[in-house]
C-alpha positions in Angstrom: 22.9 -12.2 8.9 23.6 -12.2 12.3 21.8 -13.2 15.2 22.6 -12.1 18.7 21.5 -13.2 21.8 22.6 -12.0 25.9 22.3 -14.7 28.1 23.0 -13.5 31.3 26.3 -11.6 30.4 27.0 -14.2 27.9 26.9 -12.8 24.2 25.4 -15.8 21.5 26.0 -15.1 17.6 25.0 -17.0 15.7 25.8 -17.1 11.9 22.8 -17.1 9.3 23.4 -16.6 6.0 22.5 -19.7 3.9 23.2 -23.2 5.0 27.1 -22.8 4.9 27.3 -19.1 5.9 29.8 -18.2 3.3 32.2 -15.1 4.8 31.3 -12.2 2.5 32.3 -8.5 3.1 28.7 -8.0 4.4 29.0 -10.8 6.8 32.5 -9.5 8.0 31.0 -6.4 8.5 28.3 -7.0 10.4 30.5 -9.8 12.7 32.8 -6.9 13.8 30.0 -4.8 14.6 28.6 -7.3 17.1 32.3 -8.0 18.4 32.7 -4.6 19.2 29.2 -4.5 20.6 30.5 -7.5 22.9 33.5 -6.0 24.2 31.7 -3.1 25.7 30.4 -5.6 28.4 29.9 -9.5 27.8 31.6 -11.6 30.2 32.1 -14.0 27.3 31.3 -14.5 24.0 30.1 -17.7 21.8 29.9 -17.9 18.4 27.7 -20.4 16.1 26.0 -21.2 13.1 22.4 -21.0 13.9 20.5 -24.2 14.2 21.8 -26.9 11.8 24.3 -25.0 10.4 28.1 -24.3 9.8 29.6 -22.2 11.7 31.1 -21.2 8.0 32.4 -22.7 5.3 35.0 -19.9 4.1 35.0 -17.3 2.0 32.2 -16.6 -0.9 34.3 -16.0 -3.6 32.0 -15.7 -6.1 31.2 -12.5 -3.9 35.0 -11.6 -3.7 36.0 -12.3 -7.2 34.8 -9.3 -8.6 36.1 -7.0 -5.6 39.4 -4.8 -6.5 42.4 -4.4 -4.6 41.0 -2.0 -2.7 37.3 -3.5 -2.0 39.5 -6.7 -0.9 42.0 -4.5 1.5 38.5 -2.9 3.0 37.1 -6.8 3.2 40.4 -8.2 4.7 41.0 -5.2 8.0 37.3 -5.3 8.6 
């Protein structure tokens, strides 16, 4: 969902999930994964939809309506 690219110290994520990139717990997941990844040495960081795209739209609710309170606490700290 998440594609990563080092240009010369210079960390490139780009978003890919669907045309809008809709923020799902998956998606939030995987973004702080690569953020973390980044602070252990890119001199900077850019972040993108990947070609044509939105860099997102929001949140997928229809993924988050079903989520309970705790699902959505996990989903919100991530």
């Amino acid at each position: 969902m998440i594609k990563r690219e080092d240009r010369n110290g210079v960390l490139l994520l780009q978003l890919d999930r669907g045309a809008t990139n809709p923020l799902s717990p998956e998606l939030v997941e995987e973004l702080a994964a690569a953020l973390d990844e980044a602070s252990n040495g890119a001199r900077a960081l850019v972040l993108a939809g990947a070609a044509g795209k939105f860099l997102s739209i929001g949140f997928d609710i229809p993924v988050l309506l079903p989520l309970d309170r705790e699902a959505m606490r996990g989903f919100e700290t991530a």
